[in-house]
Every structure is written in C-alpha cells, then in structure tokens.
N, C-alpha and C positions, 0 to 999 in steps of 0.2 A: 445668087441671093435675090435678085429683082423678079425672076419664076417663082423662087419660093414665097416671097411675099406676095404678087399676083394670086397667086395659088390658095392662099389664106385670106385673101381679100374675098377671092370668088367662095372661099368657104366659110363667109361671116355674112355673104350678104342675104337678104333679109328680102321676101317680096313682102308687099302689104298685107298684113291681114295675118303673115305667116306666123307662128311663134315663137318666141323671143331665144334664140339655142346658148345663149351667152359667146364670150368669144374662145373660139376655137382655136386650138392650139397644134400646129403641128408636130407631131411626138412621132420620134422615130423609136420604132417597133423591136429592132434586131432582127436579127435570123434565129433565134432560138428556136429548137425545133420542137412541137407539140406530141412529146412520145411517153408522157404517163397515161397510162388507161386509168378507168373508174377502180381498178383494184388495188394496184398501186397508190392512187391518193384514198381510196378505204383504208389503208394501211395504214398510210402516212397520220392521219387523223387517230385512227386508233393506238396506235403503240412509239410513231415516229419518233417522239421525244421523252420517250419514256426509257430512264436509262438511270447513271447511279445517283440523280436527287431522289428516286423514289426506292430504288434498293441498297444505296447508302446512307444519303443525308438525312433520310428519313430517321436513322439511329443519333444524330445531332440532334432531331426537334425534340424526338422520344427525351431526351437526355435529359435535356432543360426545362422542357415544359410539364412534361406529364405525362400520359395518355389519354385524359379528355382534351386540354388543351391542344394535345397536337390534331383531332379528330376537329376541333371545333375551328383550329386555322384552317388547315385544308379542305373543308368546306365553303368555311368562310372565301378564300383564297380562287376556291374550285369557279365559286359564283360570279366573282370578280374575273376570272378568265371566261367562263362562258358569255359576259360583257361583252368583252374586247372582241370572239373571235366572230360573235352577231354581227357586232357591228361592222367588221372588215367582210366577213362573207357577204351580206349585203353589197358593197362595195365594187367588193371582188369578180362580183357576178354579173354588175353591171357593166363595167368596164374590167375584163379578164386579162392586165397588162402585166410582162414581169417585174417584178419588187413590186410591185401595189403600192405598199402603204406611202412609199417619200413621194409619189408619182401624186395619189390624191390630196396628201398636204401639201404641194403645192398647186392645184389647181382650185383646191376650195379654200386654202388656208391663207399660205403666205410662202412664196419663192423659202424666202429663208428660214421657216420650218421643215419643205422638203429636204433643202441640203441637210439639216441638221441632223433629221430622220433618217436619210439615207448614209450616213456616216456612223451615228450612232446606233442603228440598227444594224449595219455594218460590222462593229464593233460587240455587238450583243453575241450576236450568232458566233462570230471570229475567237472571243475570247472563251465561249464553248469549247472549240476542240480540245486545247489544252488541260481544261476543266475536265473534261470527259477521262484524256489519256490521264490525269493524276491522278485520277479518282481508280483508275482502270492499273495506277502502280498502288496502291490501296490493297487491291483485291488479290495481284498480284502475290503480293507478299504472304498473304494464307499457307501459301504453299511454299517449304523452307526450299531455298535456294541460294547460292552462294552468287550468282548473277549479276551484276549490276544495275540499277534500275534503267543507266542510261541506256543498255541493251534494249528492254525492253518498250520504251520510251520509244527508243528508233525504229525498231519493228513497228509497232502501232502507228507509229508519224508516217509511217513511207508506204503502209497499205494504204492510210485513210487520201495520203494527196497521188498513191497512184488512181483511186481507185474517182475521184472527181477530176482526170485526168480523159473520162472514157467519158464516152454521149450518154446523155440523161438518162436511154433505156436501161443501162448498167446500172444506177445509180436506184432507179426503180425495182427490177427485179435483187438487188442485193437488200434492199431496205423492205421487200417483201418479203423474202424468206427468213430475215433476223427478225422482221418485225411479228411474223407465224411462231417463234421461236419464242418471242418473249411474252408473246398472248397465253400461248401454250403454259407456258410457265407460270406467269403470273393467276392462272386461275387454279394452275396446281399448288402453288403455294397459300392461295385463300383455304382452299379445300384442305391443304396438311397445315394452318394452322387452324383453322376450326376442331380438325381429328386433335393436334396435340392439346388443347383447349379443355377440348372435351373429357382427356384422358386414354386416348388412342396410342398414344404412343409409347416404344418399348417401354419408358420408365411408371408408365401407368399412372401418372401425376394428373389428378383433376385440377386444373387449374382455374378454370372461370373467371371472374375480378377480382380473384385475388390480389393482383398489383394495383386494382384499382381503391382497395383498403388498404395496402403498405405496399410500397409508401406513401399511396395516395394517389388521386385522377389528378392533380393540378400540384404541381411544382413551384416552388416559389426562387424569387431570383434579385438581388440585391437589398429586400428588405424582408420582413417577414408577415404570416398574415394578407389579408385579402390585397393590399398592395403589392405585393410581392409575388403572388399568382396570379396579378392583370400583366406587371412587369414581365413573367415569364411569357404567359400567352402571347404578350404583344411582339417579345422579341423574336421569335420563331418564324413570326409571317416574311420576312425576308426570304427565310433557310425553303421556306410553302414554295411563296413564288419562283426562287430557284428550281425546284423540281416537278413544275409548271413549265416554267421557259421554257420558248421555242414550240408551245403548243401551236402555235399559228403560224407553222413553216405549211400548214395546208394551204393557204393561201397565198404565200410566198410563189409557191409552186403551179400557182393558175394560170401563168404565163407559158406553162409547159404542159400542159392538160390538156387532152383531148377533152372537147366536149363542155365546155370549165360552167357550163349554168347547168350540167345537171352533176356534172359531179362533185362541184363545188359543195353545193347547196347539203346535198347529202352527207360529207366528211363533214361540214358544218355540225349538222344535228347530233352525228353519233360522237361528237367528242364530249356533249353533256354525258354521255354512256360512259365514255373513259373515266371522266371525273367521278363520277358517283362512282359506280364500281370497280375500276382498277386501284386510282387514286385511295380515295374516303374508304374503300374499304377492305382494302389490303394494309392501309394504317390503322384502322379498326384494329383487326384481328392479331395484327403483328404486335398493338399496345396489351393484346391482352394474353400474349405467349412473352412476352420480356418486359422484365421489372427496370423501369426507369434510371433506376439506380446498379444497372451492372455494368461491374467497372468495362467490363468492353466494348461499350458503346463507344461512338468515336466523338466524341464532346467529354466523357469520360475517362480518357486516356491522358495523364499528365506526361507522361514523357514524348507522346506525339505518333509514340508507335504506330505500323499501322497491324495488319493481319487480321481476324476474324473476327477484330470489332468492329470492320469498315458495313458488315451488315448484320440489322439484326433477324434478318431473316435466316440468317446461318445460325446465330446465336439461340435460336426459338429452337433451331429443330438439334442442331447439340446436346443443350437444355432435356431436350427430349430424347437423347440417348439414341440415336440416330447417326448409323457409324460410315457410314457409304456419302449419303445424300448432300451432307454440306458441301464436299467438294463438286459434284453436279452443279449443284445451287450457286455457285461461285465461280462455275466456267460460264454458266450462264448470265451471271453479272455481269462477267467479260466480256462477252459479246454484246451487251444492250451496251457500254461502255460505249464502245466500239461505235454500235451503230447510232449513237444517240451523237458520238463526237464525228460522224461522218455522215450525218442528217444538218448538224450544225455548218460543217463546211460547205457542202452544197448548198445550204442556205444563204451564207453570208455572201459567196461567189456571186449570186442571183441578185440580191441586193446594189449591191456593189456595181454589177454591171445597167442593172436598171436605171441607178443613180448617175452612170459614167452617160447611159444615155438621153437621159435630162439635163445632160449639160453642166450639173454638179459635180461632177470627179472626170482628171483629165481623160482627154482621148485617147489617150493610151490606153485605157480601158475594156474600150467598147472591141479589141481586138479577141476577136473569135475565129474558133475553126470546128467544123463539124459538128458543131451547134455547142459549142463548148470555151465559155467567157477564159481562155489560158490565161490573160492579166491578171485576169482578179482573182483564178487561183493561187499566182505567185505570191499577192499581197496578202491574203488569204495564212498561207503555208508560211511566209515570213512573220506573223503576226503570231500564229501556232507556236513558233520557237521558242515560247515563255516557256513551254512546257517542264523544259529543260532546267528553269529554277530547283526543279525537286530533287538533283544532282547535289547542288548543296545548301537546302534545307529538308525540313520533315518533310512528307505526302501528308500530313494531316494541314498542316498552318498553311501551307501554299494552295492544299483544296480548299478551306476557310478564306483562304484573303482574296482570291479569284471567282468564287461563288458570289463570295458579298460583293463585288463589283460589278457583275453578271446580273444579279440579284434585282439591284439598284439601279442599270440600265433598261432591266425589263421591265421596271415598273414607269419610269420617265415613257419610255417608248407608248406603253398601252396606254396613259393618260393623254399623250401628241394623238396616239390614234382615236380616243374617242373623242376626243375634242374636235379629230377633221371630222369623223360621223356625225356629229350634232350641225358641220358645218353643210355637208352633202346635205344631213334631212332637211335642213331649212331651203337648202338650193333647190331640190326639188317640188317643194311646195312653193318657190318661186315662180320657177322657170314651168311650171301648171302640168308637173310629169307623175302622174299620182302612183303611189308606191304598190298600188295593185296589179303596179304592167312590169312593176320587178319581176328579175325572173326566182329571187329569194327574197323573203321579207323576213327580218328576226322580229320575235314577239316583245313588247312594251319596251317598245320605242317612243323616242329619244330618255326615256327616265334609266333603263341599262348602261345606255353612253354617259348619263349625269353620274352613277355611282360609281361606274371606273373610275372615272374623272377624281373623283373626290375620294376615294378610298386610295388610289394606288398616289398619288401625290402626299396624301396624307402618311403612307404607312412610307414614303419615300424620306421625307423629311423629318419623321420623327423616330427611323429604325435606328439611328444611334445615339439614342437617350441614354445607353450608359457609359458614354464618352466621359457626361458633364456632371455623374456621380463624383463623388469627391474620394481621391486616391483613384480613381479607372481610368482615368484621361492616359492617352500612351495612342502613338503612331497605329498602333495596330488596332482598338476601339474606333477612331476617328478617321483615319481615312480612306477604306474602304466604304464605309458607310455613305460620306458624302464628296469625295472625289470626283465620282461622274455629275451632279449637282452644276458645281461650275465649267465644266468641258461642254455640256452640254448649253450653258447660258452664253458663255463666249463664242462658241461656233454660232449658235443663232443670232447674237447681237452684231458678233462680229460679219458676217454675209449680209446681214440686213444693211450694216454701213457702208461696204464694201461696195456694195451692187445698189445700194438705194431702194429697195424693196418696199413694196406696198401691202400693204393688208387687201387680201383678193374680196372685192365687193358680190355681193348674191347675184349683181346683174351679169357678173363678170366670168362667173365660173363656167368651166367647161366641162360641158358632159358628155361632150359626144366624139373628140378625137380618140382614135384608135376604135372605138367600137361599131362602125361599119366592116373594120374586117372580120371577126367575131359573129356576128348578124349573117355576113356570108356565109362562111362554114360552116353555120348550124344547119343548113344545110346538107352538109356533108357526111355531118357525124348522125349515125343510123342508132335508134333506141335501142339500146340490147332488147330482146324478150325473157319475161320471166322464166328460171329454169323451174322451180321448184313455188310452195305455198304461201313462203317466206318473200319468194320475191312478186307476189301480185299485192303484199299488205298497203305497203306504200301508194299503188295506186288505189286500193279500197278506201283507204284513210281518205285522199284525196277528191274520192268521189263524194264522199260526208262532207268535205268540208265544201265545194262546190254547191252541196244541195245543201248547205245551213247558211252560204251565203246568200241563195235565194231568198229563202227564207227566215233569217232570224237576224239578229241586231249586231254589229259589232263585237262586243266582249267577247260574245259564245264563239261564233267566227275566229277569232284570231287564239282563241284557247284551243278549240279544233286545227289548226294550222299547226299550233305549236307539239303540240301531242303527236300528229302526224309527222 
C-alpha cells in the first residue's frame, strides 16, 4: 500500500510552471485483451443492437400511435441517442478504458454516481438478454409447434452464455456475421416494402397512404382529439428508446478495440447513418405497408397471443400475398433476437467487470481467464433467468413489463452519462486541454449533452402518466414505468452515505490515468490503407476540413468536421 501510494504521490507531483494534471488516480487496467479490429466495432455500431425493438416492438408503437407519430418518436428519440453516443465517444477516445462510462462518473462526477452507473448500467444491458430471448419465443411461435417454449428458452440461454464463455475474438466474428445478416436484411426489407407500397406485389394492391387516411397518421390514446394524439405520441417514446438501447455497447467495447481513437471515432459517426436509415426509415415504410389498426399487431392482441403479430414486417408482406418469404423474414428475426440478446451479455459482462475494477462491485469480480471476466458472466447468466417467467405467463405481457423496465434504465443511464459530459467539457477548459488535441470532437457541444439531459429525464418521469388516469392505476401501468426511479436514487444516496463521497471539484478531475498506456500503442496499431474510392473519402473530407480551418471561422469548421 505505501509503493502504491508513493507511486501516486510521484504521479501528482507538479514542477513549477508545469500544468495543473488534476489528481491522478491509480486505476487498475485488467488484462482484457484488445482483439476487436475496426470491422467488428463497424459492425457493432451499425447493426449491434438492432434486434426485436426494431422488428417487433416497433408493431406496439405502430399500434398505439399511429404512423406519423411513431415516425416522428423515433426521430425524435434517434436525435436524443445520437446526444448521448457524441458525447461518450468523445470520452471514449480520450481515455479508451473498459466499461467507460461508470469509470468517467466517477472521475468527473462523484464516486457515488460511478457505482450507481456501473450497477445500473449493469443491469440495463443484463435485463436485455432475457428481453431478447422472450421476444425471440414471440417469433418462435409463428411456426405451429407442439414444443414447449421452455425448450426453446433453454436452447437460446445455453448458446448465448456458451458463447461469452469464449475470448472476445469469438464474440466479434459471431456478431460480424449476424450483424452482415441483418444489414442484408433490413435493406431488403426497405426495398420489398417500398415494392409492396408501390403495388409490386402479388396481390397488386397500390397502397401509398392509404393508412395514413384511415385510420389516420396520429392515433389517439385515453382521451380524444388533439389531447389524445399528443397522449399517444408521448407514450411510445419509451417503447422508441427501448429499440435504441444498447446503441452505445460501441463504446462499451473501447476497452477491447484495437486501435480505439480511430476506430472509435468512426463507429461513432456511422451510427447517425443507422438511425436515419435503418431505424426512421424502415418504420417509415413499414407504417405505410400496415394499417395501425390490425388486429395482429402485438399491442393489438387481447388475449396476449403471440405468432405473426410479434412483426409487422411479416404482416406487410402477408398483406401482400407473399407465400414463401414471411417465414425467411422470421428466421431472420430469430437470429437478430439472438444476436441483439448476446451483444447485450457481452456487454453487461464488460460493465460489470470495469465496475469490479473501480472498486465498486466485489473482488470476486475482477476474476478473469483468457481475457474473459467468467464472474460477471455467472452474475450475468443468473440475472438471464427471468427469462424463464414466460413458462407461466403470456410472451407478450412479460415482453411489455421487461422492455418498460429496460426502457426506463436507458434513459436514467444516458441523462448520468451526459451530465458526466458536461462535467469532462468544463474539465477540460479548466485543466487548459483544448478540445482540438481530441483525438474525436462531436459537433455542438455542450448544448447535445443539455438536450439529453433534459429530454430523457423528462420522458423518464413522465412515461407513466396513464397510471394517474382515473380507473388505469393497476401494478402493471405503474411500476414498470417508475420502479428503476428509486433503485437508482437509493444506490446513489445510499454509497454516497456509506463511503462519504464528495462531489469531484474541476481542480480535482483526472484525465490522465490509464491513458499513457493507450498513447503507447498507438504506436503499434499500423493505419490500414485504403482498398477501394470509398475508402480514401474520409481522408479527402479531412483534408477540407484541415484547409477551412486555416482559413475560415469556427461555425464553417466544425459543420465541415461534422459532415466528414
């Protein structure tokens, strides 16, 4: 103990004149091993989390909302994560440590925001799998089967914790090829619903907006009238954000990245490309192949059933007399299922051991082998066990009560996270480190971190407003909605009493432990070269924007940056 603290004294001390580093923390690293390449985390950004919120639940918003309203959440929603994932790639890239984000709440924030972070981001990711695999016995059921779902439950459970049982290159290469699978897919389904849209398909039905005239863009929801379509729009943005979550396991994953400031930086940018194109507008086109109102939508099923309402991308091309294809379209569900609930575990693993080695979650934790956290799988794969609820209740109500709790964590989570960002940016115009020797700068800054901030706490605290309708109050309106609320106010009140914790002053933050090893290996890791036309754009962009910083003022600058 008296070398380690010697050791931290010689790494605080200060010659005259030199500037101010804040104080330095010693943070132990792990052995985790650095074996995602830049394709793998391209991947991860693009399709990682993309699984049945976007080819199931997306048939719950449709339900309730509308099809402009669900168009105009998941825009709204998309904006609000492209916030969050700015502001931690930034971060991220300054300091490339595993779990990130509880690591930087407590060095800018407060000790007992990181534990709370890393528990309950812990819990965000953990409570994923299960989500995934119910949604994944949802799909299942399309296809008549005499089976029982806990068969299938157990298959799915025992590949996903064999399979973050293997070293991270495993883990990469499997989430490369499902995640090729479901890129593939997802733009072949934009393209056949535009075709059925259009009238391409066998039943030769031109459809256009037609459902956008009946039963109409904007669904109304406990009252009727212009109240009643703000009510529905508003209530959706949960069901949004759920099929968002986990967009920022790109970062999560900097800690196992080769290379993490260029690759980072990149899976940063191309995940606006997800949102506008995969997201906005694969819900685009799906609102305008299925009318709001059909009964097999899965918000529209009163007895809870599940089978080919759990998508309505099955239902579009049904609709459209399409005799082969729904079942394709549904093994393929299956596997984004799959790979969305086993992107989730690897994630929370990560988390979890980051946290173990901050000192917040016991020692037992931080036991690894082969670069592989096996504690925090266990805890992981124990927590998975919910899944097994579905054995005896619906697949629908246990998807609903687990999303909305998932839901509700990922929006606490991204408001903690940009609130440490607002703390970093100020840290750094402290500590005289200007944001131009970042090795990633996200564009309009600090006002992206204010609107996380205040949209996702906002839509946190007031997603179950129709609790306190009169006649709707019932266990299952109300405590989904605000249950993580106070789990998350106790853990933080409660460590801050426990440990005595301070609010981290701007003089105090530290910016610089772990990132001399990082600084090293960049070093190491060799620039790919470009193979093709495709890949010299990015440095052409870069050259413009290098010669318009010479030359021209701020705004234009950093619009050129952002563009690139």
């Amino acid at each position: 103990m008296d070398a380690d603290n010697k050791k931290a004294d010689d790494m605080n001390h200060r010659e005259p004149g030199e500037p101010n580093k804040g104080i330095r923390v010693l943070t132990e690293m792990g052995t985790l091993q650095r074996r995602l390449k830049s394709r793998h985390i391209q991947f991860l950004a693009l399709s990682g989390a993309i699984g049945t919120g976007l080819f199931v639940g997306t048939g719950q918003v449709l339900s309730l909302a509308g099809p402009l309203s669900t168009v105009l959440a998941y825009i709204i929603t998309g904006f609000n994560l492209y916030a969050v994932i700015n502001s931690m790639g930034e971060m991220a890239t300054w300091l490339p440590l595993p779990g990130a984000v509880p690591v930087y709440a407590s060095r800018f924030v407060d000790e007992a925001l990181g534990f709370t972070l890393g528990w309950n981001y812990w819990y965000q990711f953990a409570i994923g799998v299960p989500i995934e695999i119910s949604a994944a016995a949802l799909v299942i059921d399309y296809w008549p089967n005499n089976i029982s779902s806990a068969v299938w439950i157990t298959i799915l459970y025992v590949t996903i914790f064999a399979f973050n049982c293997l070293p991270v290159r495993a883990y990469g290469e499997l989430e490369f090829l499902l995640g090729s699978i479901k890129l593939l897919t997802i733009v072949g389904l934009m393209l056949l619903m535009s075709i059925i849209t259009l009238g391409g398909a066998p039943t030769h039905d031109r459809i256009g907006f037609r459902y956008w005239q009946h039963p109409g863009p904007m669904n109304t929801y406990l009252k009727d009238g212009s109240l009643g379509r703000f009510l529905a729009f508003w209530k959706v943005f949960i069901q949004a954000t759920f099929s968002y979550g986990g967009s920022e396991m790109v970062v999560v994953a900097a800690g196992e990245t080769e290379n993490p400031r260029r690759n980072i930086p990149k899976a940063v940018r191309r995940v606006f490309w997800r949102i506008a194109i995969f997201y906005v507008g694969s819900v685009f086109l799906v609102g305008l192949c299925v009318s709001s109102q059909d009964h097999r939508l899965l918000n529209a099923i009163d007895t809870g059933a599940a089978g080919v309402g759990a998508s309505p991308f099955v239902i579009a091309i049904e609709n459209g007399g399409i005799q082969v294809l729904p079942s394709i379209i549904n093994a393929v569900v299956l596997t984004s299922a799959f790979s969305a609930g086993n992107s989730f575990f690897y994630a929370s693993t990560r988390i979890l051991y980051s946290t173990a080695l901050d000192g917040k979650a016991p020692r037992l934790l931080r036991f690894e082998k082969f670069g592989v956290p096996y504690a925090c799988v266990a805890v992981t794969a124990a927590l998975s066990l919910l899944v097994y609820l579905n054995i005896s209740s619906s697949s629908a109500e246990v998807f609903f009560w687990i999303s909305n709790l998932s839901s509700v964590s990922t929006l606490i989570v991204w408001s903690s996270t940009a609130a440490t960002y607002v703390r970093f940016y100020q840290g750094l115009k402290y500590h005289g480190i200007p944001r131009s020797s970042l090795p990633f700068q996200s564009p309009f800054q600090p006002f992206l971190a204010y609107f996380a901030i205040v949209f996702s706490l906002t839509v946190a605290f007031f997603n179950g407003f129709d609790a306190f309708f009169p006649g709707h109050f019932s266990a299952k309106s109300f405590i989904p909605p605000y249950i993580d609320i106070p789990i998350f106010a106790c853990l933080f009140l409660g460590y801050k009493f426990l440990k005595r914790t301070k609010f981290v002053k701007v003089e105090d933050m530290d910016f610089w432990s772990g990132k001399e090893e990082v600084d090293r290996l960049e070093s190491v890791w060799e620039e790919p070269k470009p193979r093709n036309f495709l890949g010299t754009c990015p440095s052409f962009f870069s050259f413009l924007w290098q010669l318009m910083r010479d030359t021209d003022g701020y705004s234009t600058e950093r619009i050129w940056f952002w563009i690139a």
